[in-house]
MARVO-809544 format. One record per residue: residue number from 1; residue in one letter; x, y, z of N, C-alpha, C in turn. Coordinates in steps of 0.1 Angstrom, whole numbers, padded with zeros to 4 digits. Example, Ala and Ser with C-alpha at 12.3 -4.5 7.8 and 13.67 -1.06 7.14 Angstrom:
% residues 2
1|A|0132|-0057|0078|0123|-0045|0078|0132|-0033|0078
2|S|0128|-0022|0071|0137|-0011|0071|0129|0000|0079
//
This chain:
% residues 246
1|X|1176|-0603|0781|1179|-0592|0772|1168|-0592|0761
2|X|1165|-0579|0759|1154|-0581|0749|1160|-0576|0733
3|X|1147|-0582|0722|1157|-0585|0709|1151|-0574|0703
4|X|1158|-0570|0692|1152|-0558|0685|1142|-0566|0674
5|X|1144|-0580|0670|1135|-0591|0659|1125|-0587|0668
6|X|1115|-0578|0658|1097|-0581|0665|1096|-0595|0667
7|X|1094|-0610|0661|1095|-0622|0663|1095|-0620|0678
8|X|1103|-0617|0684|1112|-0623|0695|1105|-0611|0706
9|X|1102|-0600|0705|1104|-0591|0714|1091|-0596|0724
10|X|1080|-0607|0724|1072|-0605|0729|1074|-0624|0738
11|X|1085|-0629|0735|1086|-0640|0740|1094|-0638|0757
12|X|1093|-0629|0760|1098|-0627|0779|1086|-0620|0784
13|X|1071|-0623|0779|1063|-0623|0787|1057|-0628|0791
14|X|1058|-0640|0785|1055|-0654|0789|1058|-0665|0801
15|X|1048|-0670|0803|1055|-0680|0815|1047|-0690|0811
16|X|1053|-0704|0817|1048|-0718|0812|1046|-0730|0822
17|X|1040|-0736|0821|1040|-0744|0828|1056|-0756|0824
18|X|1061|-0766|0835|1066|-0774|0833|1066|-0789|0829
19|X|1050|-0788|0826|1047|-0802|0820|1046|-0801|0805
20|X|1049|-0792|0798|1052|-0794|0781|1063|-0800|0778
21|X|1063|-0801|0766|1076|-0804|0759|1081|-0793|0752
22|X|1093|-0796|0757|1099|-0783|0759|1110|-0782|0743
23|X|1111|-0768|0742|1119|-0763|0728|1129|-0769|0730
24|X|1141|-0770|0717|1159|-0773|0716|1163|-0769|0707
25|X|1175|-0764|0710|1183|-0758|0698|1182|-0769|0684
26|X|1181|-0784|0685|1179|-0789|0672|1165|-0787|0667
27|X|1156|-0783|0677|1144|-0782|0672|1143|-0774|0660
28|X|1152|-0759|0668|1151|-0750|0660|1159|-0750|0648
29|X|1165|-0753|0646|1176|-0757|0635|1169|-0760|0624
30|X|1162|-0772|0631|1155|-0783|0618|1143|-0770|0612
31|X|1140|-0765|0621|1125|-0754|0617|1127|-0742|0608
32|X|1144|-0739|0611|1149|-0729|0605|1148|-0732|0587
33|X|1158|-0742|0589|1164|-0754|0573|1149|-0751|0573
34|X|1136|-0757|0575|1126|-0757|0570|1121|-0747|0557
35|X|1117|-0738|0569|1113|-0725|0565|1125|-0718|0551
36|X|1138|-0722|0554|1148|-0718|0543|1141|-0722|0529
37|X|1140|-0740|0532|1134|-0743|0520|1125|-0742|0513
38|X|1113|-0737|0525|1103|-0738|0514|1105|-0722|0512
39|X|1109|-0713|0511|1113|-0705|0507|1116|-0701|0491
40|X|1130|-0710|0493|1136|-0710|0480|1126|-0716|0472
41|X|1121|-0730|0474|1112|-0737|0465|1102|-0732|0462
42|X|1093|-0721|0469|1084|-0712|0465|1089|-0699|0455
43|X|1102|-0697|0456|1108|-0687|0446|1108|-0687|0438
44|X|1114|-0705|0434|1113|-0709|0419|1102|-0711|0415
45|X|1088|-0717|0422|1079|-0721|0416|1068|-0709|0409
46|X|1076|-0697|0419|1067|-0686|0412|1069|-0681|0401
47|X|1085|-0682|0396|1090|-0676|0383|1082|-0687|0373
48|X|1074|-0699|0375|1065|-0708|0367|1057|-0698|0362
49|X|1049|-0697|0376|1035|-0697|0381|1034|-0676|0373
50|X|1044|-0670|0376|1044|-0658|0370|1043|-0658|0355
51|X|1050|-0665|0348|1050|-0672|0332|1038|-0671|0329
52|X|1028|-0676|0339|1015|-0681|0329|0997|-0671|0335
53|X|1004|-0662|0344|0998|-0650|0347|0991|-0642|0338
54|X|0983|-0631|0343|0981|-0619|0337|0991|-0610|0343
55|X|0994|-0596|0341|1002|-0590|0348|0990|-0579|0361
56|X|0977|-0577|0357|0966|-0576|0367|0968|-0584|0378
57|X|0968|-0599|0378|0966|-0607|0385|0982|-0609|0394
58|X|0990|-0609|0386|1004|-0612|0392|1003|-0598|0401
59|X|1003|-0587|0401|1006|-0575|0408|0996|-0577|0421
60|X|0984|-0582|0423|0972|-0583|0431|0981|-0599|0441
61|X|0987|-0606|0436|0989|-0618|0444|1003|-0609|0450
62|X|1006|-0599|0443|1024|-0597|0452|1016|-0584|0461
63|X|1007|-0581|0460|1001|-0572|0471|0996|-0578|0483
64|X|0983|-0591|0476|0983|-0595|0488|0993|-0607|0499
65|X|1006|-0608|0490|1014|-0614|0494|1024|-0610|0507
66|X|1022|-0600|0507|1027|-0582|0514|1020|-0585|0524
67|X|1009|-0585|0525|0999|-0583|0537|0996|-0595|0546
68|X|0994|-0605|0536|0999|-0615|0548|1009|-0623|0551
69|X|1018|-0618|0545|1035|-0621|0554|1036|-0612|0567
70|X|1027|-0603|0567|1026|-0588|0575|1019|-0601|0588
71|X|1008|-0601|0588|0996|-0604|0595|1003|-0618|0601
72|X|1011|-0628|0592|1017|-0641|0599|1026|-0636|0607
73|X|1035|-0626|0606|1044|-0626|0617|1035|-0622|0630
74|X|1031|-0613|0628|1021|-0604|0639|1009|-0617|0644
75|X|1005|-0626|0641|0997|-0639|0645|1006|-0649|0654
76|X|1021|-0650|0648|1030|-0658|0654|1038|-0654|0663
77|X|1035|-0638|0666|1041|-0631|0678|1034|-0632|0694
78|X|1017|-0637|0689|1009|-0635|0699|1007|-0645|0697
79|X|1004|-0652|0694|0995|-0665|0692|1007|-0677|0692
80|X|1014|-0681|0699|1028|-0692|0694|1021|-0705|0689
81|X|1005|-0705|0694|1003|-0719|0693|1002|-0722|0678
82|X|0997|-0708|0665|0998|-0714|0655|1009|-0708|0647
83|X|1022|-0706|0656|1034|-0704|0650|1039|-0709|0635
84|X|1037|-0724|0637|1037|-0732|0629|1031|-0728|0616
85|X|1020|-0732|0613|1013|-0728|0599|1015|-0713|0599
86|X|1019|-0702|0607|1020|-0689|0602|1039|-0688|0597
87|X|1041|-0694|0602|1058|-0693|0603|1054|-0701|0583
88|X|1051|-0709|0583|1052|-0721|0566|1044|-0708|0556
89|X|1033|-0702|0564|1026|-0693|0554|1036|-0680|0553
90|X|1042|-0675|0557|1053|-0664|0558|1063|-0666|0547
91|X|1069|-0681|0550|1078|-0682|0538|1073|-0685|0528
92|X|1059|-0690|0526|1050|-0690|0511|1055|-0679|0504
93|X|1047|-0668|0513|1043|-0655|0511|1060|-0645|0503
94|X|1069|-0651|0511|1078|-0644|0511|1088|-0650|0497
95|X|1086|-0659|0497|1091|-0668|0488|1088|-0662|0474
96|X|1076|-0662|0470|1069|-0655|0461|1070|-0645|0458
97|X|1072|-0634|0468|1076|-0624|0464|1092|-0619|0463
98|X|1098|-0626|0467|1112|-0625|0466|1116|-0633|0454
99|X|1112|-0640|0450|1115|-0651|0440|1112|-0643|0424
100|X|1099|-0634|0424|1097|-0633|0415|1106|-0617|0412
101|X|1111|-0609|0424|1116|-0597|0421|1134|-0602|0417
102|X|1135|-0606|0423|1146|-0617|0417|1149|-0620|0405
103|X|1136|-0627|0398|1138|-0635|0387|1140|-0621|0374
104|X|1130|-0609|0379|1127|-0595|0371|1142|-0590|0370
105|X|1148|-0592|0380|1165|-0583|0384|1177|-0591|0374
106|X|1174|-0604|0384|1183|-0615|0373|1182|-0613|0356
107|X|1174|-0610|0354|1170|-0605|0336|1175|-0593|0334
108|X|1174|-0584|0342|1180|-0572|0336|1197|-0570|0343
109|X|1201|-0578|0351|1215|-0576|0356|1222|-0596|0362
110|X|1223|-0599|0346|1223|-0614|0354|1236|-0620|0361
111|X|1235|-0622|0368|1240|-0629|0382|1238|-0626|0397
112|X|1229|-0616|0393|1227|-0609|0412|1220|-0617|0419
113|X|1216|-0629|0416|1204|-0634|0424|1218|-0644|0430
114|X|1226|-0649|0427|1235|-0657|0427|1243|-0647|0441
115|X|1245|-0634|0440|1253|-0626|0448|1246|-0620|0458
116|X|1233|-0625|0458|1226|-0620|0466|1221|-0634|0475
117|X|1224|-0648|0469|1224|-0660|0481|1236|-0664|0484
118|X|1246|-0660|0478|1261|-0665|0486|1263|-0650|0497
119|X|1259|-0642|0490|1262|-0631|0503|1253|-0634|0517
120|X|1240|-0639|0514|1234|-0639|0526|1238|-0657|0536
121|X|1236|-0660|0525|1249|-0673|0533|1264|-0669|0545
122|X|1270|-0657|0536|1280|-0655|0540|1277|-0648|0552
123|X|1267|-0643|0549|1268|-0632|0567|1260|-0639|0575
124|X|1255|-0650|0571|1251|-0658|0581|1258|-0666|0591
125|X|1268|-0675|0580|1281|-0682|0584|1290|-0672|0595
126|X|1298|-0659|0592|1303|-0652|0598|1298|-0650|0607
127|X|1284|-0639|0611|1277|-0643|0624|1277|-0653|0633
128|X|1276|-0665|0626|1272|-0677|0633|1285|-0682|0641
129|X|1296|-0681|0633|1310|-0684|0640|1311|-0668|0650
130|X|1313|-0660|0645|1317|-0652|0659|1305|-0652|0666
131|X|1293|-0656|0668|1288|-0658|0680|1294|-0670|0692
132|X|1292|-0680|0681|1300|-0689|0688|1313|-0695|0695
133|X|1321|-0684|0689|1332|-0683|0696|1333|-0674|0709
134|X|1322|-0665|0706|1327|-0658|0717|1336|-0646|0715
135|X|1328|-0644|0698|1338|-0631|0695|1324|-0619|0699
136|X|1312|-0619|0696|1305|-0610|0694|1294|-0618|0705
137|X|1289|-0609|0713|1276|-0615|0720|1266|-0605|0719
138|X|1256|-0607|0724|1245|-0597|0725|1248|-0591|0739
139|X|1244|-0575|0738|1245|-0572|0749|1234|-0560|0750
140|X|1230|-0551|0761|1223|-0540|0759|1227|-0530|0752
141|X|1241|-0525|0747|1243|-0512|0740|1239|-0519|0729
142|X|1247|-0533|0724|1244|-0537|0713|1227|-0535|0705
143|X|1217|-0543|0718|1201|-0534|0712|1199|-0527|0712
144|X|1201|-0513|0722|1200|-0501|0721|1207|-0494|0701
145|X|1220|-0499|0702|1220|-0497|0689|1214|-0502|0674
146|X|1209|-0517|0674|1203|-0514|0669|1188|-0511|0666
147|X|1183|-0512|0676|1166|-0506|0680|1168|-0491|0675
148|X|1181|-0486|0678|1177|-0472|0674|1182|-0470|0662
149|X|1185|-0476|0653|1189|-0480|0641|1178|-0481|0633
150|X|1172|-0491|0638|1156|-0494|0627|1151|-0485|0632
151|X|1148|-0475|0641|1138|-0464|0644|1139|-0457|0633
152|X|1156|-0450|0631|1165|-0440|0625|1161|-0444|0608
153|X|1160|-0457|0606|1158|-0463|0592|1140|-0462|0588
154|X|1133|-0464|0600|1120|-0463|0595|1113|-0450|0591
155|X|1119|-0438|0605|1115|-0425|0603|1118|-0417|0592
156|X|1135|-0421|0588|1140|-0414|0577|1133|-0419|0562
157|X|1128|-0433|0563|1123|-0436|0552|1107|-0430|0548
158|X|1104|-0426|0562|1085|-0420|0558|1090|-0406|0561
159|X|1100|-0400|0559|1099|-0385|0559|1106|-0387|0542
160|X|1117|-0397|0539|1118|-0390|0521|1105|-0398|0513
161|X|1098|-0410|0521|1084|-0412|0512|1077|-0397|0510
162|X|1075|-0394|0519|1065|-0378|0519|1070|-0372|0515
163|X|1082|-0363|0515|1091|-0357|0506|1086|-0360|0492
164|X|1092|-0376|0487|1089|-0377|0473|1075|-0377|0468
165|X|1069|-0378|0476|1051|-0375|0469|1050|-0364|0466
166|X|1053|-0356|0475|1053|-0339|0471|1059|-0330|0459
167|X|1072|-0342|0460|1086|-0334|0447|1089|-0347|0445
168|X|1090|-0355|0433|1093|-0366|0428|1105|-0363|0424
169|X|1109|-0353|0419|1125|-0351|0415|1132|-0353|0428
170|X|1128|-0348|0439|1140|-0352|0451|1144|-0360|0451
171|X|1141|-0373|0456|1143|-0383|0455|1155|-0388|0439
172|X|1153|-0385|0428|1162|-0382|0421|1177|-0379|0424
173|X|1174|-0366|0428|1187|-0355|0436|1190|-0358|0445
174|X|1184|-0364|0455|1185|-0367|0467|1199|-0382|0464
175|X|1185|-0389|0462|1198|-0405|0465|1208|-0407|0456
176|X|1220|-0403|0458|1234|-0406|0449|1233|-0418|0447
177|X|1246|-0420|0437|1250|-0434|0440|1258|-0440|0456
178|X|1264|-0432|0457|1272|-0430|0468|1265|-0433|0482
179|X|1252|-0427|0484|1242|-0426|0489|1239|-0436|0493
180|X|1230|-0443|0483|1223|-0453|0484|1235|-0470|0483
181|X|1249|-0466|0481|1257|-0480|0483|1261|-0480|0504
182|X|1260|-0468|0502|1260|-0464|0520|1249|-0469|0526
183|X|1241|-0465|0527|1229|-0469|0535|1225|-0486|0531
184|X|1225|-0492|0518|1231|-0503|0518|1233|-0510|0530
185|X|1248|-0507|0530|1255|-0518|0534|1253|-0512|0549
186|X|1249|-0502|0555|1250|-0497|0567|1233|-0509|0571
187|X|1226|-0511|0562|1216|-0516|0565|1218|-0533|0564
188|X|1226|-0540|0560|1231|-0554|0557|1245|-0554|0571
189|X|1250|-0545|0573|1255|-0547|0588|1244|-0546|0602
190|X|1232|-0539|0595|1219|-0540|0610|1217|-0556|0609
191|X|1215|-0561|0596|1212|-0574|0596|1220|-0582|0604
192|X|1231|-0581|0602|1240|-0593|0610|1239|-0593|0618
193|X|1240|-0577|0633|1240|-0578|0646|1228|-0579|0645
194|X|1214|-0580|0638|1205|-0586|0643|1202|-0604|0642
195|X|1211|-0607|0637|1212|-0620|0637|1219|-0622|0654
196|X|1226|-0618|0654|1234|-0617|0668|1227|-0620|0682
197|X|1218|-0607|0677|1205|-0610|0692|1196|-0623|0689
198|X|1193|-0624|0679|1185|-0636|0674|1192|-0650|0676
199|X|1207|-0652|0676|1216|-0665|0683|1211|-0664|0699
200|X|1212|-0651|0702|1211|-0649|0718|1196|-0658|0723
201|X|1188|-0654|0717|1174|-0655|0717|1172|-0672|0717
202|X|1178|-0674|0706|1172|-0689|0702|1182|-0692|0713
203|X|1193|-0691|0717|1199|-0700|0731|1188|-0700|0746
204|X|1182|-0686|0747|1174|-0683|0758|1163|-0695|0758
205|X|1153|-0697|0747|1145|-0704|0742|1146|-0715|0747
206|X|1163|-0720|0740|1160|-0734|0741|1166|-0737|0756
207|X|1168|-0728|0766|1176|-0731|0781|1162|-0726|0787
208|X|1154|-0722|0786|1143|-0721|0795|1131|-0723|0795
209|X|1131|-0735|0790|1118|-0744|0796|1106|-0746|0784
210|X|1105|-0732|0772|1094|-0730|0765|1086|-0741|0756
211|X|1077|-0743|0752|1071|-0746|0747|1073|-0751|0733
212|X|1076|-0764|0725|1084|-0767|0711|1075|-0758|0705
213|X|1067|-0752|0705|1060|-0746|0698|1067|-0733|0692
214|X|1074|-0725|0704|1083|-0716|0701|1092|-0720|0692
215|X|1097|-0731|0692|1107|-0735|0681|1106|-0723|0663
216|X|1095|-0729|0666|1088|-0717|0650|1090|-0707|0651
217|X|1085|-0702|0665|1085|-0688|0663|1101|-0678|0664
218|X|1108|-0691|0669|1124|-0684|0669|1123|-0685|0652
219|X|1123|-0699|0648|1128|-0703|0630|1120|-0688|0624
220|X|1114|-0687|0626|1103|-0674|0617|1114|-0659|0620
221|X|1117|-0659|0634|1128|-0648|0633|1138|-0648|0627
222|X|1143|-0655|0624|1160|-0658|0620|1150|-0656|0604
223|X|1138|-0660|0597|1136|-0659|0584|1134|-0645|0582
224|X|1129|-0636|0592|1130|-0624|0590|1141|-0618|0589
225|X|1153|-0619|0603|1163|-0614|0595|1170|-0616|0582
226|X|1170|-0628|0577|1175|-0639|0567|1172|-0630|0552
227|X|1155|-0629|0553|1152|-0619|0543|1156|-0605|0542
228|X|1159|-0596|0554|1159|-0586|0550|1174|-0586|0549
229|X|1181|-0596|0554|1198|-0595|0549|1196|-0597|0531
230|X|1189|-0606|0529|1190|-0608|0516|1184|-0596|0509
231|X|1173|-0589|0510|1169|-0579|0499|1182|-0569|0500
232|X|1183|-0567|0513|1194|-0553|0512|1209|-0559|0503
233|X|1212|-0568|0502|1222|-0573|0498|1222|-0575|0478
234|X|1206|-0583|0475|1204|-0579|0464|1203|-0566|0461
235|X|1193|-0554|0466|1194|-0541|0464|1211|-0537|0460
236|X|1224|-0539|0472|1231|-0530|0468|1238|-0540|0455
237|X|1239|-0553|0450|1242|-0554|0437|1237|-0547|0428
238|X|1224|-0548|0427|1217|-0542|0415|1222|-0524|0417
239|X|1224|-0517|0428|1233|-0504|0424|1242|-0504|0419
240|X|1253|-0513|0421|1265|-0513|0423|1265|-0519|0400
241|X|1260|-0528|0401|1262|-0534|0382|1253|-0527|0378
242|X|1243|-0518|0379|1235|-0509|0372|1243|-0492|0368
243|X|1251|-0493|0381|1261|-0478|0380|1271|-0482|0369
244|X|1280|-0499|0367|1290|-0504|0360|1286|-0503|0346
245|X|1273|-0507|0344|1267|-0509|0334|1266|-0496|0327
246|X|1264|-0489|0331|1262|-0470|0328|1277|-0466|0323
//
């Protein structure tokens, strides 16, 4: 079954020999935890490292911070052999920039950074037991749905980017509150069934034969989903106490 995680979509075209050493679910685990951490510990280190900036220079490191978290997944999709150091540079990259839009939010609405890692905890946890039970599995409708989900989410998003270039007030008029707590959470539910396929995945990995190398490149998928459960999650606090606040 193929996954909708770019990470993942390019690992069933592969074939291997059987004299490696081969991937395992603890492999992956341990690689996961990894990547979690240095994550977090890059988050905090940036709200330092941001302190003693220019704001020139801080805006130039979260740009090119952007670009090569871009370029590490896309190197660790094709390339598994340097999965590894692209999978650790990803959560540099990502760390930093999550850490410090965070730290900007938590100042203007404080507690959301707190509601935005116990929530992504939580829909990790929940996922993780109904996969394992054998409440939820991956299936084809399931990617079909949500493959056409991120399509539906990417195209809609570069038709209201264009829109708003043209008429900046749209965008105004356009996204309610209402609106934007919807698409929200309709986008932090893509997260979890993509965690879903991504349990699927890392089981495939570790039952057929691949390369511990892959280990990363599964751990680097799950940090993709992991992240984008987390921003959409911070996003809909910061609507939700910004509208309270009003």
């Amino acid at each position: 079954m193929r996954s909708s995680n770019p990470v993942f979509a390019n690992l069933e075209k592969q074939t291997f020999a059987n004299d490696v050493e081969t991937a395992s679910k603890s492999g992956i685990n341990i690689k996961t935890i990894i990547l979690v951490m240095v994550t977090i510990v890059t988050g905090f280190s940036s709200i330092f490292l941001a302190q003693a900036m220019p704001a020139g220079l801080l805006y130039g490191i979260l740009i090119g911070s952007g670009i090569f978290a871009f370029l590490a997944v896309m190197l660790a999709m094709f390339v598994p052999k340097i999965a590894a150091p692209m999978s650790i540079l990803y959560a540099v990259m990502q760390g930093f920039t999550y850490g410090l839009l965070t730290w900007v939010l938590e100042a203007a609405f404080p507690g959301v950074a707190s509601i935005a890692l116990l929530g992504t905890g939580l829909v990790f946890a929940v996922m993780f037991v109904l996969y394992n039970t054998g409440l939820l599995r991956g299936s084809r409708l399931l990617r079909s749905v949500v493959f056409g989900s991120l399509l539906t989410v990417l195209v809609g998003s570069l038709v209201v980017g264009i829109i708003g270039l043209m008429n900046p007030q749209f965008i105004e008029s356009f996204m309610s509150y209402e609106l934007t707590v919807a698409i929200s959470l309709i986008l932090i539910v893509m997260g979890a069934l993509m965690l879903t396929l991504d349990f699927e995945r890392a089981e495939m990995v570790a039952k057929s034969g691949l390369p511990k190398s892959y280990e990363w490149t599964v751990a680097l998928g799950f940090m993709v989903t992991l992240i984008w459960i987390y921003y959409n999650i911070l996003r809909l606090a910061v609507t939700v106490m910004a509208r309270n606040n009003n």
